[in-house]
C-alpha atoms as a printed R data frame, in Angstrom:
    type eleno elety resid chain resno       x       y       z
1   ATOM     1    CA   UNK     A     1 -20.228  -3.790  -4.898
2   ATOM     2    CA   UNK     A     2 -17.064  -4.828  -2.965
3   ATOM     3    CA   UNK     A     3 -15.853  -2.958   0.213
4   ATOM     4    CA   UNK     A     4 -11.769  -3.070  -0.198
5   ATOM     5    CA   UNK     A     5 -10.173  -2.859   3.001
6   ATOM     6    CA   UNK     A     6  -6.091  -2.165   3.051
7   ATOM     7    CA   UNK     A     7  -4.894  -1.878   6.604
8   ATOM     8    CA   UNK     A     8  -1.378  -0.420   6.731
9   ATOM     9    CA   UNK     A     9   0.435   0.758   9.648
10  ATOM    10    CA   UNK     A    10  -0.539   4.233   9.975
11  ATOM    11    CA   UNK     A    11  -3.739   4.612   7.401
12  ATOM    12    CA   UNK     A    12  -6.370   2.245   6.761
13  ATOM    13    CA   UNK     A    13  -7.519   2.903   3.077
14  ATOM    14    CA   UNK     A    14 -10.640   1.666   2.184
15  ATOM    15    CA   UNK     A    15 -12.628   1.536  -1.442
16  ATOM    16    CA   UNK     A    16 -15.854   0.664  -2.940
17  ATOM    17    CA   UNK     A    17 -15.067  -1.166  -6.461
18  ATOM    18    CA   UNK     A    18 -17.873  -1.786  -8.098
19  ATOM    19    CA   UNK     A    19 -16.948  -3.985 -11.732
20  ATOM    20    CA   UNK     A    20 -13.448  -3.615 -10.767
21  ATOM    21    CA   UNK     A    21 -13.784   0.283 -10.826
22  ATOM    22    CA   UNK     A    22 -12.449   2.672  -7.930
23  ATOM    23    CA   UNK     A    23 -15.757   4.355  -6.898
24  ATOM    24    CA   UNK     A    24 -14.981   5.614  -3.626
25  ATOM    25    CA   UNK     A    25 -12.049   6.076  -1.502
26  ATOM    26    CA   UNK     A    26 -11.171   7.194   2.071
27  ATOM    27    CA   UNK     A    27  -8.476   7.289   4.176
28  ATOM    28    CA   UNK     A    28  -8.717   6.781   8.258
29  ATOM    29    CA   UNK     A    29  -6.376   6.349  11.123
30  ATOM    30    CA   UNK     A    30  -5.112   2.551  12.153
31  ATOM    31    CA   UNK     A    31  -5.721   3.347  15.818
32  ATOM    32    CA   UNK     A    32  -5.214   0.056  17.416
33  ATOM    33    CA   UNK     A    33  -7.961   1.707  20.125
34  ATOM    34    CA   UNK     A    34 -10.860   1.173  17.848
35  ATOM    35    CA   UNK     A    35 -13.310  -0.757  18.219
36  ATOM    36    CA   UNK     A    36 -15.348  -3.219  15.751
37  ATOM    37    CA   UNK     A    37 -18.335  -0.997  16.116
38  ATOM    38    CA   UNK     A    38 -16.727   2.308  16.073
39  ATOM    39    CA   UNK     A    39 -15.589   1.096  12.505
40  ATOM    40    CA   UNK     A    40 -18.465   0.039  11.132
41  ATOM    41    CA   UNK     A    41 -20.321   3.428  12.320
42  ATOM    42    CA   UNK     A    42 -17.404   5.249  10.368
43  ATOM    43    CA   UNK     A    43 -17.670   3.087   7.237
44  ATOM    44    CA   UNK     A    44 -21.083   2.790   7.343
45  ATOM    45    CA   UNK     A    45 -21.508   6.502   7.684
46  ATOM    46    CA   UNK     A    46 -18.966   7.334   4.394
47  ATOM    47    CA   UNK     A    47 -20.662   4.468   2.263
48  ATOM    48    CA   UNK     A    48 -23.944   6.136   2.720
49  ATOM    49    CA   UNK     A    49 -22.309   9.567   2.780
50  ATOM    50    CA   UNK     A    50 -22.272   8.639  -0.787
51  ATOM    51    CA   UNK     A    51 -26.183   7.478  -1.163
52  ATOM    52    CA   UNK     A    52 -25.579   3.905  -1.048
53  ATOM    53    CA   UNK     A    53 -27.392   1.714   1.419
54  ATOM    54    CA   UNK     A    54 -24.409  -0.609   2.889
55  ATOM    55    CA   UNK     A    55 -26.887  -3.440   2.504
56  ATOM    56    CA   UNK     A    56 -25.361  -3.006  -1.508
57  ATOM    57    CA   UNK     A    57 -22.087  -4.860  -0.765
58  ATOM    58    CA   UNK     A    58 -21.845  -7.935  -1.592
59  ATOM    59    CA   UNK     A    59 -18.132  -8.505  -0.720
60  ATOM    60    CA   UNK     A    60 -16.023  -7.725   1.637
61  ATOM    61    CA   UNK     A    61 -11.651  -8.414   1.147
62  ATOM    62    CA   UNK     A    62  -9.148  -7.175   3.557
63  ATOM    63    CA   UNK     A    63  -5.139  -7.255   3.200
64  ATOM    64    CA   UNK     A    64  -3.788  -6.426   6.736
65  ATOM    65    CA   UNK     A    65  -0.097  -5.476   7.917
66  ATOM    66    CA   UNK     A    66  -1.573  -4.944  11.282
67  ATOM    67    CA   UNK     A    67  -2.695  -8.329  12.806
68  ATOM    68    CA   UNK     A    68  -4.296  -7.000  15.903
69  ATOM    69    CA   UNK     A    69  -6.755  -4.830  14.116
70  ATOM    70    CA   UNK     A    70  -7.694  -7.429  11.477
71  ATOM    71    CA   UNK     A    71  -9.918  -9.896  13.739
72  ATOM    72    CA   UNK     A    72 -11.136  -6.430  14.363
73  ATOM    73    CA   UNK     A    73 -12.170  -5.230  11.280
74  ATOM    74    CA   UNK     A    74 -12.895  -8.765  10.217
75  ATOM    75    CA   UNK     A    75 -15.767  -9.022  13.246
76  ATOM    76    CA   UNK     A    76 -16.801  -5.572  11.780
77  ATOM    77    CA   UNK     A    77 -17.612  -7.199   8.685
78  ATOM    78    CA   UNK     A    78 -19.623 -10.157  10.080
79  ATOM    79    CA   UNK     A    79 -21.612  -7.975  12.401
80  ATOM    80    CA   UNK     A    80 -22.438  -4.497  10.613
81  ATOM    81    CA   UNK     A    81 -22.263  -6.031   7.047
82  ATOM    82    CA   UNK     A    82 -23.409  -9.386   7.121
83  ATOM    83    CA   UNK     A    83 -20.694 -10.463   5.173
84  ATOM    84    CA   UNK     A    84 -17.960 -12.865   5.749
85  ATOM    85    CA   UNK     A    85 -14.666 -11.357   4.546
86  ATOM    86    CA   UNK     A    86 -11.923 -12.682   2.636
87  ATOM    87    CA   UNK     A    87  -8.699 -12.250   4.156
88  ATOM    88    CA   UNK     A    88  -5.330 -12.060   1.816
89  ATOM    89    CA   UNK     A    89  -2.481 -14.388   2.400
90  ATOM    90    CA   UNK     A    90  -0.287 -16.376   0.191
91  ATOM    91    CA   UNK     A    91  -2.252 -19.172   0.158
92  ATOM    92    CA   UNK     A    92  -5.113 -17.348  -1.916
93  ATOM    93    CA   UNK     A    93  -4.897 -17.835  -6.340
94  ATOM    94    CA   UNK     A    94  -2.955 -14.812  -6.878
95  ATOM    95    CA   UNK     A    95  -2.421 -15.142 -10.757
96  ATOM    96    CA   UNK     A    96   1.540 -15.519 -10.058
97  ATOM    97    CA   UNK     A    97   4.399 -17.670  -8.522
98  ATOM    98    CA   UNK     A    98   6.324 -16.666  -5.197
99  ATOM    99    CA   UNK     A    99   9.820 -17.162  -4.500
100 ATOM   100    CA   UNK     A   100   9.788 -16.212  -1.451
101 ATOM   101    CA   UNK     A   101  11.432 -18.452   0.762
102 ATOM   102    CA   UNK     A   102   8.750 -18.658   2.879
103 ATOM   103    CA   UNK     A   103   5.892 -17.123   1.219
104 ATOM   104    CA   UNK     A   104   3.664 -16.995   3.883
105 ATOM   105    CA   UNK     A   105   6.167 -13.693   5.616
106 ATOM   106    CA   UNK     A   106   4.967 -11.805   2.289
107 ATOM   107    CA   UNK     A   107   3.161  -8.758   3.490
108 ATOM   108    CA   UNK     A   108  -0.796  -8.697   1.930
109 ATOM   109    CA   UNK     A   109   0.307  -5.541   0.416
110 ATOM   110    CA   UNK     A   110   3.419  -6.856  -1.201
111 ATOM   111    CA   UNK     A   111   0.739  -9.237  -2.831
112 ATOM   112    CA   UNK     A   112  -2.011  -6.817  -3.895
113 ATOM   113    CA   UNK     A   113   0.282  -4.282  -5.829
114 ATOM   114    CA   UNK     A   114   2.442  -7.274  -7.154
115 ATOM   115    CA   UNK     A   115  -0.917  -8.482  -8.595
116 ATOM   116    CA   UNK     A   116  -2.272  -5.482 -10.000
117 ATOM   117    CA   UNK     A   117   1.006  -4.266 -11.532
118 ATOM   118    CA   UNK     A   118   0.921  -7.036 -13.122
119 ATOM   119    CA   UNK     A   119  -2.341  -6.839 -14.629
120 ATOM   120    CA   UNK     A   120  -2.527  -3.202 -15.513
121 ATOM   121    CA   UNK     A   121   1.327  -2.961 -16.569
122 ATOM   122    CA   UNK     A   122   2.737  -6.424 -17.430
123 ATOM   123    CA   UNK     A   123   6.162  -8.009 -16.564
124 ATOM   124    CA   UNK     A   124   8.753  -7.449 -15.035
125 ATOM   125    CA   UNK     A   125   8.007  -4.949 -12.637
126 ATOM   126    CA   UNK     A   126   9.161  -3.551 -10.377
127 ATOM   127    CA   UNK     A   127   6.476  -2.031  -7.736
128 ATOM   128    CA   UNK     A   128   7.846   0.891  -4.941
129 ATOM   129    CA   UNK     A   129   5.236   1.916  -2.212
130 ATOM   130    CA   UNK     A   130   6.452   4.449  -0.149
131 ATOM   131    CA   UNK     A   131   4.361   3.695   3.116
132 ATOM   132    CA   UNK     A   132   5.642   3.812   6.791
133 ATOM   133    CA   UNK     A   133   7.946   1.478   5.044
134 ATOM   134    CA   UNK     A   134   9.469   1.839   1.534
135 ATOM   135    CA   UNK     A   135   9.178  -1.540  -0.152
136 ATOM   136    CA   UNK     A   136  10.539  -2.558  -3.259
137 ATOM   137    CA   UNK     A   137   8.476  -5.487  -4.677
138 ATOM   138    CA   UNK     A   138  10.134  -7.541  -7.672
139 ATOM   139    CA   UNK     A   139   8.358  -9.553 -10.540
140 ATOM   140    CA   UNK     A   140  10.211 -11.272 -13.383
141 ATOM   141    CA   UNK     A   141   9.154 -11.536 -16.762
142 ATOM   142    CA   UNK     A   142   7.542 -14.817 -15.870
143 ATOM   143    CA   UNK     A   143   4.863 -12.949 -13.470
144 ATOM   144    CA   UNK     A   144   7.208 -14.405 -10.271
145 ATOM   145    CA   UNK     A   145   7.271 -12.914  -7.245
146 ATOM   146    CA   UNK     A   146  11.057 -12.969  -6.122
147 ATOM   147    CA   UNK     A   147  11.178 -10.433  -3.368
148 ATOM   148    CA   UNK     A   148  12.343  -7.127  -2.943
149 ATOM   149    CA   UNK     A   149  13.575  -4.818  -0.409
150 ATOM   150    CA   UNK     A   150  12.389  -2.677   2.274
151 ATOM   151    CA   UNK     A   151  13.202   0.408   3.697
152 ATOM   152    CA   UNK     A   152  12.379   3.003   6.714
153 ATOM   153    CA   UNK     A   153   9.432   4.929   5.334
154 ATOM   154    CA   UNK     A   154   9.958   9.045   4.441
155 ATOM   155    CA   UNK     A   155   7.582   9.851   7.087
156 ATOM   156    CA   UNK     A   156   9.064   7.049   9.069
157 ATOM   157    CA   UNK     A   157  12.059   8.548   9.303
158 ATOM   158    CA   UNK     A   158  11.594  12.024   9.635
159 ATOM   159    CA   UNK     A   159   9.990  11.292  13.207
160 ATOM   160    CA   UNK     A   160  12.353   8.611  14.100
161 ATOM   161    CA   UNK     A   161  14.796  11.592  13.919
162 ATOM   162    CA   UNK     A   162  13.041  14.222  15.792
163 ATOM   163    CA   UNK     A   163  11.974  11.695  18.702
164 ATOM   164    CA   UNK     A   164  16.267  10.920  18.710
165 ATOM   165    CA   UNK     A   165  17.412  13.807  18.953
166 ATOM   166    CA   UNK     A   166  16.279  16.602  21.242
167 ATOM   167    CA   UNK     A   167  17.136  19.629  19.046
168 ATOM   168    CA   UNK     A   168  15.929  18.630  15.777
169 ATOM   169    CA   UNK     A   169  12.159  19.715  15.169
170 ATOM   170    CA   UNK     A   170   9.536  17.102  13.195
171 ATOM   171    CA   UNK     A   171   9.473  18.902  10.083
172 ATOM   172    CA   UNK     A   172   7.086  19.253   6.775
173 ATOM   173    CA   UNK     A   173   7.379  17.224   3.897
174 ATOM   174    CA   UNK     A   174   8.349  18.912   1.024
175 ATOM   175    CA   UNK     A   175  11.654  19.699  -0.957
176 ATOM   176    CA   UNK     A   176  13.774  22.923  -0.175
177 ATOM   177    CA   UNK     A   177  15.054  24.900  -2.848
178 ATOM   178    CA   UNK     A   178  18.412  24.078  -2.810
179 ATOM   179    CA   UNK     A   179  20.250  20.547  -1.472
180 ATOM   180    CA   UNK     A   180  22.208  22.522   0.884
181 ATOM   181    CA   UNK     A   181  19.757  23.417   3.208
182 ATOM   182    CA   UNK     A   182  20.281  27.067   5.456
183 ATOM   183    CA   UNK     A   183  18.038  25.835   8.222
184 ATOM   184    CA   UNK     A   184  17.839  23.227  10.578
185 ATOM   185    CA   UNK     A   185  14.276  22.280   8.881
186 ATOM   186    CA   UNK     A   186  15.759  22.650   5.160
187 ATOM   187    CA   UNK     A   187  18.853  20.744   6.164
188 ATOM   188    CA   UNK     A   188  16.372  17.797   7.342
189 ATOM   189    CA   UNK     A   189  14.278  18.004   4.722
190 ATOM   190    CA   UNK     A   190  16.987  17.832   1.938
191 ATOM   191    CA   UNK     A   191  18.607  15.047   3.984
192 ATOM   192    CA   UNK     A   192  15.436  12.888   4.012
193 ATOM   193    CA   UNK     A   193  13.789  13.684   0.540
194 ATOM   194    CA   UNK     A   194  16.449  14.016  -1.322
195 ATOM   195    CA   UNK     A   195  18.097  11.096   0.598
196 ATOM   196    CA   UNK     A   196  15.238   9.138  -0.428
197 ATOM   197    CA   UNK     A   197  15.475  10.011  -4.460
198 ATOM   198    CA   UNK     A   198  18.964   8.239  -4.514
199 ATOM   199    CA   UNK     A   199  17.919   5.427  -2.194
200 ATOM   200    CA   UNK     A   200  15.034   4.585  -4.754
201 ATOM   201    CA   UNK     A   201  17.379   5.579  -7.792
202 ATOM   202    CA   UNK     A   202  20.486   3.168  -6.548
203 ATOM   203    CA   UNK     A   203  17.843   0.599  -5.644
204 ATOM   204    CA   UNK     A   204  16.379   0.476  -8.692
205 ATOM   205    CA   UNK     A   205  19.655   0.143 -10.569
206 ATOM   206    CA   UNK     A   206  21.003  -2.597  -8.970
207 ATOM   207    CA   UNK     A   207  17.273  -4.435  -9.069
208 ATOM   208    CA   UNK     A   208  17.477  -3.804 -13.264
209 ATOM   209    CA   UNK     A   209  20.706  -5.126 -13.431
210 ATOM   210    CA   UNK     A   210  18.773  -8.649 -11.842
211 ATOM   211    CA   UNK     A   211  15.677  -7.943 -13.455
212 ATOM   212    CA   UNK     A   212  16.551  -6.471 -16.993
213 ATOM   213    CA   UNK     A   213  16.301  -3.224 -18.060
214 ATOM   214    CA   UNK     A   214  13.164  -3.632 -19.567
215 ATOM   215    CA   UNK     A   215  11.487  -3.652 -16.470
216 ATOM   216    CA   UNK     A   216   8.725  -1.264 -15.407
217 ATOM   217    CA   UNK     A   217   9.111   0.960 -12.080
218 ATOM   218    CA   UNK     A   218   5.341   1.657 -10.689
219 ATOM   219    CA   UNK     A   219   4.992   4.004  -7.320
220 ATOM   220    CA   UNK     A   220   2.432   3.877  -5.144
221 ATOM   221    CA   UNK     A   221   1.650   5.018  -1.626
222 ATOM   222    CA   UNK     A   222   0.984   8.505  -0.105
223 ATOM   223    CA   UNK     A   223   4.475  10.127  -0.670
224 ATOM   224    CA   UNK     A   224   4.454   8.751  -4.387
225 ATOM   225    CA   UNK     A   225   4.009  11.599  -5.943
226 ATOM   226    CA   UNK     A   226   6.284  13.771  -4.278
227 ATOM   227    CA   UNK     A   227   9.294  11.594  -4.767
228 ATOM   228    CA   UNK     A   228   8.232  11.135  -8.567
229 ATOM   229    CA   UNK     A   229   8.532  15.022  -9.202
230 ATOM   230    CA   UNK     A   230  12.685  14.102  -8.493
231 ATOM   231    CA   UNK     A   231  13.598  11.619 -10.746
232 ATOM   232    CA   UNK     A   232  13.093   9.709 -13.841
233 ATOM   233    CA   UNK     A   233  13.375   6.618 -12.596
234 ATOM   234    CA   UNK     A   234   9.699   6.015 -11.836
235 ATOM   235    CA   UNK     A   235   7.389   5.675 -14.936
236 ATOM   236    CA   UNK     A   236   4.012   5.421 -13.642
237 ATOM   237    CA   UNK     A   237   2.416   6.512 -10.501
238 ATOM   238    CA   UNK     A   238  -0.569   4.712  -9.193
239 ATOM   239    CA   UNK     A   239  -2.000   5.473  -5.915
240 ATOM   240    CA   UNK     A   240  -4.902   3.406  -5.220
241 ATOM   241    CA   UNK     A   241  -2.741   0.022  -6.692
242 ATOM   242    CA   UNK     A   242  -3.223  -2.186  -3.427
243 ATOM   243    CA   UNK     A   243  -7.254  -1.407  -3.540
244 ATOM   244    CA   UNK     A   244  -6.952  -3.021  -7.556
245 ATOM   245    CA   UNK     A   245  -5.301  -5.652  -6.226
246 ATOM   246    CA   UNK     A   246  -7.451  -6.371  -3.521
247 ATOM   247    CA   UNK     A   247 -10.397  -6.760  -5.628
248 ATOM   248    CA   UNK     A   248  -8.306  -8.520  -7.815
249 ATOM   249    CA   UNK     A   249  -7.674 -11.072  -5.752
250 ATOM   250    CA   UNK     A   250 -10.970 -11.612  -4.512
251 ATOM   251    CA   UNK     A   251 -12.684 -11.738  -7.550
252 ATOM   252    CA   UNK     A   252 -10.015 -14.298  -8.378
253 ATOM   253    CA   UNK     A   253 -11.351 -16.425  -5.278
254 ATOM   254    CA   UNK     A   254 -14.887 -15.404  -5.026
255 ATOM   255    CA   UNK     A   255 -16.438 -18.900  -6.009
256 ATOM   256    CA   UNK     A   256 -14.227 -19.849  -2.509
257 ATOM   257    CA   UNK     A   257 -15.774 -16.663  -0.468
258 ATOM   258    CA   UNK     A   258 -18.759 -17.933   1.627
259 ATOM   259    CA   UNK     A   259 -21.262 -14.700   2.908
C-alpha cells in the first residue's frame, strides 16, 4: 500500500492507493502550526480508522506547494512510518518532456495531474485545478509539458474581497439564480462564479487555438464540480487526479526509493 500525500495551500489531501487504486481519501487543514507528530497521530488514526495496521505501507510519496510543512511531513514519515518518502520535483521520470523554462519552478501538482491526465486521458490536454489558485496546465500531443497559466483561486478571491473592503461580507459558494444579483451576497457571488466560468471559458479558447482543438479539458480540485455545472467547456471531471499522479510517479521511480 502507498500513503499519497498532496500538500496544497489550504488542504492537505492524502490517499491510500493500493495497485494504483484510490482506497481511501481524506482531507485536513495545511496548518503551518502542526507538528510532525501531531500528523502522524492524525494519519495514523484515519489509516487504522479503516482497519489497516499502518505497519501495511510500504511507500510513502509527497508533492508539496508548501515548503515549510514538507520537511515536516517528510520527518513524519521517517519517524511514525518507518519509511523514507519520495519527494516530487522535476528531476523525478515523469513519463513526459517539460518546457518549462526552468522546470524546476513547476509546482509538484502541476506535475502529478499533468502525468495522470496523461495516462488516463491521452494528449493534448489541457488540465484546470481550481485550488487556492486556478492553474491551467498544458500538454501537447507529444506528452510535453509547455506551461500554462494561473489564476487567483474562487475561494481565493472571494476572501481577498471581503478582507478589502469593509462592507462586503465573505460569502457562500454557490450560484444565484440570476447574473444580476439583488443582494450584496448574490451580486458577489455572480461576480466571482460566474466571473470564473468565462475566465476558464476565454482561457481555454485561446489555449486550443495553441494547442488544437482536439485537445481534452480535465478539472480537478475542490470547486471542480461546481464550475463544471456552467459550461461545456470542461469534459471530464476528476477530483482525486494529483493522488493518481502521485502514485504514478512513484511507482515510476520506486526501484530509486530507498525505505
Amino acid at each position: 500500500m502507498l500513503l499519497a500525500i498532496d500538500i496544497g495551500n489550504t488542504h492537505t489531501v492524502v490517499g491510500v492507493i493500493k495497485e494504483k487504486e484510490l482506497l481511501y481519501h481524506w482531507r485536513i487543514s495545511s496548518s503551518l502550526a502542526r507538528t510532525e507528530d501531531e500528523i502522524g497521530a492524525i494519519l495514523i488514526h484515519l489509516f487504522e480508522s479503516q482497519g489497516y495496521k499502518s505497519s501495511a505501507l510500504k511507500g510513502v510519496c509527497i508533492s508539496s506547494v508548501v515548503p515549510d510543512l514538507t520537511p515536516v511531513y517528510s520527518l513524519m514519515s521517517v519517524r511514525y512510518l518507518k519509511i523514507k518518502p519520495l519527494i516530487i520535483d522535476a528531476s523525478l521520470k515523469l513519463g513526459l518532456s517539460i518546457k518549462y523554462r526552468d522546470p524546476e519552478t513547476v509546482g509538484a501538482d502541476r506535475l502529478c495531474n499533468a502525468v495522470a491526465g496523461i495516462e488516463k486521458y491521452g494528449a493534448p490536454l489541457i488540465v484546470i485545478d481550481f485550488g487556492t489558485a486556478t492553474t491551467f496546465d498544458c500538454i501537447n500531443a507529444q506528452n510535453e509539458y509547455l506551461g500554462g497559466a494561473i489564476s487567483a483561486g474562487i475561494e481565493t478571491s472571494i476572501v481577498t474581497l471581503h478582507k478589502r473592503a469593509a462592507k462586503l461580507p465573505r460569502v457562500e459558494l454557490h450560484f444565484p439564480d440570476s447574473i444580476i444579483g439583488k443582494t450584496t451576497d448574490e451580486s458577489i457571488q455572480s461576480g466571482i462564479l460566474y466571473g470564473a466560468v468565462h475566465t476558464v471559458e476565454g482561457i481555454v479558447r485561446q489555449i486550443k487555438r495553441e494547442l488544437g482543438n482536439n485537445a481534452k479539458v480535465i478539472a480537478t480540485g475542490g470547486l471542480a464540480k461546481i464550475i463544471e455545472k456552467k459550461t461545456n467547456c470542461i469534459d471530464v471531471v476528476n477530483l482525486y487526479l494529483s493522488l493518481e499522479g502521485i502514485a504514478s510517479i512513484y511507482y515510476k521511480n520506486i526501484t530509486d526509493v530507498c525505505h
